[in-house]
Backbone as numpy.savetxt, mean C-alpha at the origin, in Angstrom:
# Nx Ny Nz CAx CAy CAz Cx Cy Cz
-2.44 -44.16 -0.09 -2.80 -43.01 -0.88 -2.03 -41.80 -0.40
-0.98 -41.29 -0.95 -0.03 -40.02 -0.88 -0.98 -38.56 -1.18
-0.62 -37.80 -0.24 -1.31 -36.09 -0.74 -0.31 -35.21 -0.29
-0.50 -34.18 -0.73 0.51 -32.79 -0.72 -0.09 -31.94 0.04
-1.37 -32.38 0.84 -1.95 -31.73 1.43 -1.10 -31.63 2.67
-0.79 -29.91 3.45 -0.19 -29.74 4.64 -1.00 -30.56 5.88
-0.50 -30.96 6.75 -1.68 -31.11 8.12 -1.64 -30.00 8.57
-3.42 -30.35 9.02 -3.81 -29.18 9.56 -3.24 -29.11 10.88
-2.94 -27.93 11.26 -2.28 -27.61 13.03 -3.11 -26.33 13.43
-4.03 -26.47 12.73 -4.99 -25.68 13.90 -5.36 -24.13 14.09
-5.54 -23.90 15.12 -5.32 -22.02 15.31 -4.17 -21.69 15.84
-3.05 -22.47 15.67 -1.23 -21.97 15.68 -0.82 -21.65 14.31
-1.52 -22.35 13.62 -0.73 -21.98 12.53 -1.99 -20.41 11.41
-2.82 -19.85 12.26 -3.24 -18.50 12.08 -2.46 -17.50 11.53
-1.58 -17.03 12.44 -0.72 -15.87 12.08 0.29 -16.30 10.52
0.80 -17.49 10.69 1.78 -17.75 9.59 0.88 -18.05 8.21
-0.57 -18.96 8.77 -1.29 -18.49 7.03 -1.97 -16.56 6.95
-1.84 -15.96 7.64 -2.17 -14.77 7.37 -1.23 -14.57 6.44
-0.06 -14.32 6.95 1.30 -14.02 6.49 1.35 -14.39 5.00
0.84 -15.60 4.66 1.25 -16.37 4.08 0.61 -15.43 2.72
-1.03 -15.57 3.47 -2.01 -15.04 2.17 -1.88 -13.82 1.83
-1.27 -12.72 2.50 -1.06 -11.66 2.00 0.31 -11.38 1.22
1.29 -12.65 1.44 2.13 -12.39 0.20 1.64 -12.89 -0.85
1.38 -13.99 -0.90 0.66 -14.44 -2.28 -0.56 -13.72 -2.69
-1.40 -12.62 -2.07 -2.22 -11.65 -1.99 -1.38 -10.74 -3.84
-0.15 -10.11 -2.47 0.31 -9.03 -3.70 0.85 -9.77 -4.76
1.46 -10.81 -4.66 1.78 -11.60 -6.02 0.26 -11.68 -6.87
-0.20 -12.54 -6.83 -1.62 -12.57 -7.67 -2.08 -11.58 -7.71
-2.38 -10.54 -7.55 -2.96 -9.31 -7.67 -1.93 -8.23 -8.58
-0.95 -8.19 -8.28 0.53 -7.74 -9.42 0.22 -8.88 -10.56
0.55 -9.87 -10.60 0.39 -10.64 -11.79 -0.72 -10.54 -12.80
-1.80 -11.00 -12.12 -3.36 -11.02 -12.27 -4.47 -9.62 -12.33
-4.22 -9.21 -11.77 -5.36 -7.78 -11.54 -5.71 -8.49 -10.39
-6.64 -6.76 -9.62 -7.50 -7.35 -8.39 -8.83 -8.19 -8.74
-8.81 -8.63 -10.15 -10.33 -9.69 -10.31 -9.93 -10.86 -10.93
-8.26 -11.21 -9.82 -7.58 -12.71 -9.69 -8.30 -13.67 -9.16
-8.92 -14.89 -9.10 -9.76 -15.66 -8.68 -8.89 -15.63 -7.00
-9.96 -15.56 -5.49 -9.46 -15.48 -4.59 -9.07 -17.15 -4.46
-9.34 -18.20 -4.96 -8.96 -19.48 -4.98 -7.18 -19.55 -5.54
-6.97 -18.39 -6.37 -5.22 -18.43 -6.70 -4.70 -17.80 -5.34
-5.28 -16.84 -4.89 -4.33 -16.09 -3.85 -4.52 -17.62 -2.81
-5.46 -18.30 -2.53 -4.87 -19.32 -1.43 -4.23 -20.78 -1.89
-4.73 -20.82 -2.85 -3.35 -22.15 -3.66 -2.22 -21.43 -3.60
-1.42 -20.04 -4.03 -0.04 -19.83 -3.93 0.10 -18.95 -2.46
-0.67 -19.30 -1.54 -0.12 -19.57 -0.09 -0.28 -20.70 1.03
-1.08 -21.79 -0.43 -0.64 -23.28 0.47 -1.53 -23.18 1.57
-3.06 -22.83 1.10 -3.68 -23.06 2.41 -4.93 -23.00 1.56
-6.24 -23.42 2.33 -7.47 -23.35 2.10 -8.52 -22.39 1.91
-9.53 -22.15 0.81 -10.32 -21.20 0.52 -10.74 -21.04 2.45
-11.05 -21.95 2.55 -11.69 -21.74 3.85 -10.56 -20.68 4.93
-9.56 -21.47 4.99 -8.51 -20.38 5.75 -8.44 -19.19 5.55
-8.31 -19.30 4.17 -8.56 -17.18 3.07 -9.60 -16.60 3.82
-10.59 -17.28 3.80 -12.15 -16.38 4.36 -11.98 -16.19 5.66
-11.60 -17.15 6.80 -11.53 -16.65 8.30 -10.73 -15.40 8.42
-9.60 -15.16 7.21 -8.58 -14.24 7.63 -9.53 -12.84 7.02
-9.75 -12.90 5.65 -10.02 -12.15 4.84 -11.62 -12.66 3.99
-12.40 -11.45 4.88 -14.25 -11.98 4.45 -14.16 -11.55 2.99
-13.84 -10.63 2.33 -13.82 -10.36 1.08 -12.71 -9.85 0.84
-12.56 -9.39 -0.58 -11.76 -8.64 -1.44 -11.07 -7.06 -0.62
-11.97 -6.65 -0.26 -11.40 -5.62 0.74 -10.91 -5.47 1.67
-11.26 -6.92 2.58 -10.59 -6.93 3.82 -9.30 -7.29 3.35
-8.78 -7.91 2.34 -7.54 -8.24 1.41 -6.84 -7.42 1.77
-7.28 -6.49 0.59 -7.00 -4.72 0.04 -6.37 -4.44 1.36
-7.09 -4.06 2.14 -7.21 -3.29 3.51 -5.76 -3.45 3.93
-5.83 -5.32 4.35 -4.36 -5.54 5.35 -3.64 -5.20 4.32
-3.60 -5.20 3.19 -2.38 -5.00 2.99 -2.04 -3.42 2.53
-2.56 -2.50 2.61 -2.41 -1.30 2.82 -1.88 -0.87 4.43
-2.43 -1.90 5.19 -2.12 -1.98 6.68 -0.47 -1.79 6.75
-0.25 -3.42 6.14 1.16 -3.37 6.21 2.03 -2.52 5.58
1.39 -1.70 4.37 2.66 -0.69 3.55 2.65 0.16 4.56
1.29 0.33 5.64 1.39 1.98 6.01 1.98 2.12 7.17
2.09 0.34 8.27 2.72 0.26 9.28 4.79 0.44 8.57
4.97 -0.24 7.34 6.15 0.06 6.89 6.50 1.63 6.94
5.52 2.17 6.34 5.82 4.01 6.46 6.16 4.64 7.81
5.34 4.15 8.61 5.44 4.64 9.60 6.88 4.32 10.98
7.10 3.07 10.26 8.89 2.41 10.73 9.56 3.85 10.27
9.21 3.68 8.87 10.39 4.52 8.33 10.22 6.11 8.39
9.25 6.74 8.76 9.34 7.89 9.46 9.80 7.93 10.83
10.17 6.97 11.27 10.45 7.37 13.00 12.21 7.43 12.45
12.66 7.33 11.56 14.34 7.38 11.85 14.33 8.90 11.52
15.25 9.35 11.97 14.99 10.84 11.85 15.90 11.05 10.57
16.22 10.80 9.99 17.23 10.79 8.51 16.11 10.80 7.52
15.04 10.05 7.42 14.07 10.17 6.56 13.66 11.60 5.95
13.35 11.68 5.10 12.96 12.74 4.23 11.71 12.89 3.30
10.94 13.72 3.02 10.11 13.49 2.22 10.36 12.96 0.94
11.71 13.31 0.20 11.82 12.69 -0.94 11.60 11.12 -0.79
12.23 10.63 0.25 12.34 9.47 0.56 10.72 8.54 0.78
10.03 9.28 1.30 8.70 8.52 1.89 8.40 8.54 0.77
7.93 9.62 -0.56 7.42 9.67 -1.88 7.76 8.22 -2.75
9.04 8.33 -2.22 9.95 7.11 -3.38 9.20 6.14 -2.72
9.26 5.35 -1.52 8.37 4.31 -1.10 6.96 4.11 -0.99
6.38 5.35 -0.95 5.22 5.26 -1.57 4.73 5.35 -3.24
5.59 5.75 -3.64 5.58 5.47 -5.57 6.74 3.70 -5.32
7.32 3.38 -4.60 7.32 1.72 -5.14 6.25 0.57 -4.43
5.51 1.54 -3.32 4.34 0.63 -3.02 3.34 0.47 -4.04
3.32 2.20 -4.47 2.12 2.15 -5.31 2.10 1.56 -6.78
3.48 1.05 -7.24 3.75 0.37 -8.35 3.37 -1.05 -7.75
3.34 -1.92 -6.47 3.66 -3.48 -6.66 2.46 -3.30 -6.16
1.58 -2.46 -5.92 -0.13 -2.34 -5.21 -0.96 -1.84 -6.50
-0.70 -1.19 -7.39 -1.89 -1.01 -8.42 -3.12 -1.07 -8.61
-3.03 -2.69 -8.32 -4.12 -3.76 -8.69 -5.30 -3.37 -7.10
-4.76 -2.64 -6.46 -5.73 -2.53 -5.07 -5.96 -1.09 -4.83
-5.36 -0.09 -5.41 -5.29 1.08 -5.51 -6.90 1.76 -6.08
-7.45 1.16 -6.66 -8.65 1.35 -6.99 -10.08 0.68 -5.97
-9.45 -0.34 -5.93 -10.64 -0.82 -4.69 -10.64 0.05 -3.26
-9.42 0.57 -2.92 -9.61 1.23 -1.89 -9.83 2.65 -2.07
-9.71 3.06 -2.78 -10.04 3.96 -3.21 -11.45 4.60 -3.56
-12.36 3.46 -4.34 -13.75 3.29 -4.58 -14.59 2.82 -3.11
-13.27 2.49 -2.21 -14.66 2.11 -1.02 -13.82 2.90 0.43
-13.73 4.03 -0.34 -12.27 5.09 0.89 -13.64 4.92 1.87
-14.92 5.03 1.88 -15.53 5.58 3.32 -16.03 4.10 3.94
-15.57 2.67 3.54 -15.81 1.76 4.15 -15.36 1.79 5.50
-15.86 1.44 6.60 -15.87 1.41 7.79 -14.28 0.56 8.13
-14.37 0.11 7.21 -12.75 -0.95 7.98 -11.60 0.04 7.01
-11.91 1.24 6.17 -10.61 1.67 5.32 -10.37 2.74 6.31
-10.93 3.52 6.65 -11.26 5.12 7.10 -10.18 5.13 8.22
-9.27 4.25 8.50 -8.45 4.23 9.44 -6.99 4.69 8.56
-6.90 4.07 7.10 -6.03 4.29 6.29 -5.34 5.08 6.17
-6.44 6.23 6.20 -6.39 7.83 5.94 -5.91 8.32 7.14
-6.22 8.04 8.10 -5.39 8.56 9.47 -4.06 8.09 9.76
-3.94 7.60 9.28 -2.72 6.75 9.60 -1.58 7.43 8.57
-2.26 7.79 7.58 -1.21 8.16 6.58 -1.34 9.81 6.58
-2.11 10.07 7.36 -2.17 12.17 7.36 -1.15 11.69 8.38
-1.21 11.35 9.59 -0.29 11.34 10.70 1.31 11.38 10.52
1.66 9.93 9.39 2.96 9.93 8.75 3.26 10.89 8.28
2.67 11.57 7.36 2.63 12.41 6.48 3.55 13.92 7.32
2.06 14.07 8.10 2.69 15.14 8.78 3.70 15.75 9.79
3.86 14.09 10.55 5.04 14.10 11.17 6.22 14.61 10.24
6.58 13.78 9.14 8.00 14.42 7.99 7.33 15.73 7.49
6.23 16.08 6.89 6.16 17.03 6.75 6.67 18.28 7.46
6.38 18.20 9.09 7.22 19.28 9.92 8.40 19.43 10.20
9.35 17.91 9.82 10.85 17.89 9.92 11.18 18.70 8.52
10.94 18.41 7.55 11.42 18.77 6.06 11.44 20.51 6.17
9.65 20.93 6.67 9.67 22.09 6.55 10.61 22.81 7.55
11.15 22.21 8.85 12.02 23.24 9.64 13.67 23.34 9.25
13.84 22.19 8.40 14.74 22.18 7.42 15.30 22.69 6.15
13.82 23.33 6.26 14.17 24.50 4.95 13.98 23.49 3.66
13.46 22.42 3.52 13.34 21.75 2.23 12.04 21.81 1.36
11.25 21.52 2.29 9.50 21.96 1.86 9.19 23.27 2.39
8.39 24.00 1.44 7.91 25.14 1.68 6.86 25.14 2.79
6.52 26.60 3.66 5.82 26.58 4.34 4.05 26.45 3.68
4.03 26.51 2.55 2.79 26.85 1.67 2.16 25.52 1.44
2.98 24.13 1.86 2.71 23.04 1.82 1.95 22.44 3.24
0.73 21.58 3.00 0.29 21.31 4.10 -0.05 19.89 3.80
-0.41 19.01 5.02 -0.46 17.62 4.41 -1.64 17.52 3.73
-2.67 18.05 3.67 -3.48 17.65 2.62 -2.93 18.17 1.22
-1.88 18.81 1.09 -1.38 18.94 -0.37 -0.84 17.40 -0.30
0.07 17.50 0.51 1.18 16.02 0.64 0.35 14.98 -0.29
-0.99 14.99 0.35 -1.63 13.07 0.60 -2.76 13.39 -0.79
-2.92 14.96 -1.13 -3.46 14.66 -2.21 -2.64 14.35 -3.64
-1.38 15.04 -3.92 -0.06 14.79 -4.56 -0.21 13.09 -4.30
-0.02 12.28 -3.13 0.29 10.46 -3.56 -1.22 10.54 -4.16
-2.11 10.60 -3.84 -3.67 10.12 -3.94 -3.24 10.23 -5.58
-3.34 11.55 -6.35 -3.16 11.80 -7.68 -2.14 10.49 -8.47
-0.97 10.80 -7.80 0.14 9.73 -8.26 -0.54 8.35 -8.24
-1.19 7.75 -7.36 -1.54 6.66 -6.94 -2.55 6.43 -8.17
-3.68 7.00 -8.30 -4.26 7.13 -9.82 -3.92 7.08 -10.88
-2.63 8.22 -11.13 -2.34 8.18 -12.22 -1.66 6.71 -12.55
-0.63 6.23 -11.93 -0.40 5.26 -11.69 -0.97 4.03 -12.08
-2.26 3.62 -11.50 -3.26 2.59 -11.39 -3.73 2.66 -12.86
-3.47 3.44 -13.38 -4.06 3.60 -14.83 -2.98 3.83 -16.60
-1.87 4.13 -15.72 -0.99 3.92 -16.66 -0.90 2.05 -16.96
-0.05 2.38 -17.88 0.40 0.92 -18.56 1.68 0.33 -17.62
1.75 -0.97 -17.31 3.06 -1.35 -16.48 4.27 -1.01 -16.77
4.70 -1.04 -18.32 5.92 -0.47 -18.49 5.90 0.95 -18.31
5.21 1.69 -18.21 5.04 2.98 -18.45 5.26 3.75 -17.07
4.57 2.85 -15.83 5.03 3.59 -14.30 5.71 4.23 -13.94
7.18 3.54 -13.70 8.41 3.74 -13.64 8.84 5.36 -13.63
8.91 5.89 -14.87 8.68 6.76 -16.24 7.49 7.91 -15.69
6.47 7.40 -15.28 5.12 8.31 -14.91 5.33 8.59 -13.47
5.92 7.89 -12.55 6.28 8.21 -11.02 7.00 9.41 -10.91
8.61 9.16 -12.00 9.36 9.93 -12.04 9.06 11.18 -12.58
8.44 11.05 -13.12 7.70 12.37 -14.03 6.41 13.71 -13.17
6.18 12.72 -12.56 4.84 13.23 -11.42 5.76 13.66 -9.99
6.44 12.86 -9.94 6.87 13.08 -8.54 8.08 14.61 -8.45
8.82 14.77 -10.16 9.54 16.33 -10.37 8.59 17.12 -10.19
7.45 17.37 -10.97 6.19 18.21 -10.68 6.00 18.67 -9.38
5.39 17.48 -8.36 5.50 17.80 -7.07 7.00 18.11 -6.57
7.49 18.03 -6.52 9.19 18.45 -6.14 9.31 20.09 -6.44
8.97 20.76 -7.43 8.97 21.48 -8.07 7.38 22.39 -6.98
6.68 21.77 -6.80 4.97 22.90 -6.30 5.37 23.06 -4.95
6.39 22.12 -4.40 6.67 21.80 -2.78 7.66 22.92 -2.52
8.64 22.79 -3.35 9.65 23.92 -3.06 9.51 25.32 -2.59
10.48 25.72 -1.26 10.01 26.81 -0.63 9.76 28.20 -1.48
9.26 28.97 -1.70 9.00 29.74 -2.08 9.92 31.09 -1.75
């Protein structure tokens, strides 16, 4: 009797089904919406409902890592000193296009005990470029990071609620606006 079933190898192979489920996470969730059956996100990472749950107890702990990982990405890319605010905006308007589908769950549960780290993590980024840009003369001094993070928060909404073809188009459109309120005075 032949199966396609992987062997199991145990708690070595942990880290690589994490890995696994949070790409097939943002795939099914981009494809699907976030109310994709969690049984697709672990068939298209080749592992077991059961494996999904040790990694990820619900839907949020999902959400969560993988906000984890865009925000540990941000934070790579603020340490090169070439970075710019235009630049972080743009990667956070192409996170917030292939994240959509989670943009609302975390959002609706911002004071959950496992999100509330999110928010620190991303004032911190934030404000680190924020103080390079502004001694650079690019952002105005009138800008502070809670303008910054409420400007993505807005985008991130507006976003989550536009139509898919329509993003693109609505990023670019939102993000001149802010370009335009940021500018030094």
């Amino acid at each position: 009797m032949g199966t396609n079933s992987k062997a199991n190898r145990g708690p070595s192979a942990g880290p690589e089904n994490r890995r696994a489920l949070l790409a097939a996470a943002r795939e099914v969730f981009a494809a699907d919406g976030f109310s994709a059956p969690l049984s697709a996100v672990a068939r298209r990472a080749g592992v077991g409902q059961g494996s999904l749950y040790r990694h990820f107890p619900d839907r949020t702990a999902l959400a969560i890592a993988i906000f984890d990982e865009n925000l540990a990405a941000l934070e790579t890319f603020v340490d090169r000193p070439e970075s710019t605010l235009d630049d972080l905006l743009d990667r956070v308007i192409e996170q917030a296009l292939a994240s959509t589908a989670l943009i609302d769950l975390v959002m609706a549960d911002a004071h959950d005990p496992r999100a509330v780290h999110l928010a620190d993590r991303l004032d911190i980024v934030v404000a680190r470029l924020l103080v390079r840009e502004q001694a650079a003369g690019r952002i105005g001094e009138h800008v502070g990071t809670a303008d910054v993070i409420l400007a993505v928060s807005m985008l991130a909404g507006v976003l989550a609620r536009s139509d898919a073809a329509d993003r693109p188009d609505v990023a670019r459109r939102a993000w001149g606006l802010f370009h335009a309120a940021f500018t030094p005075r």
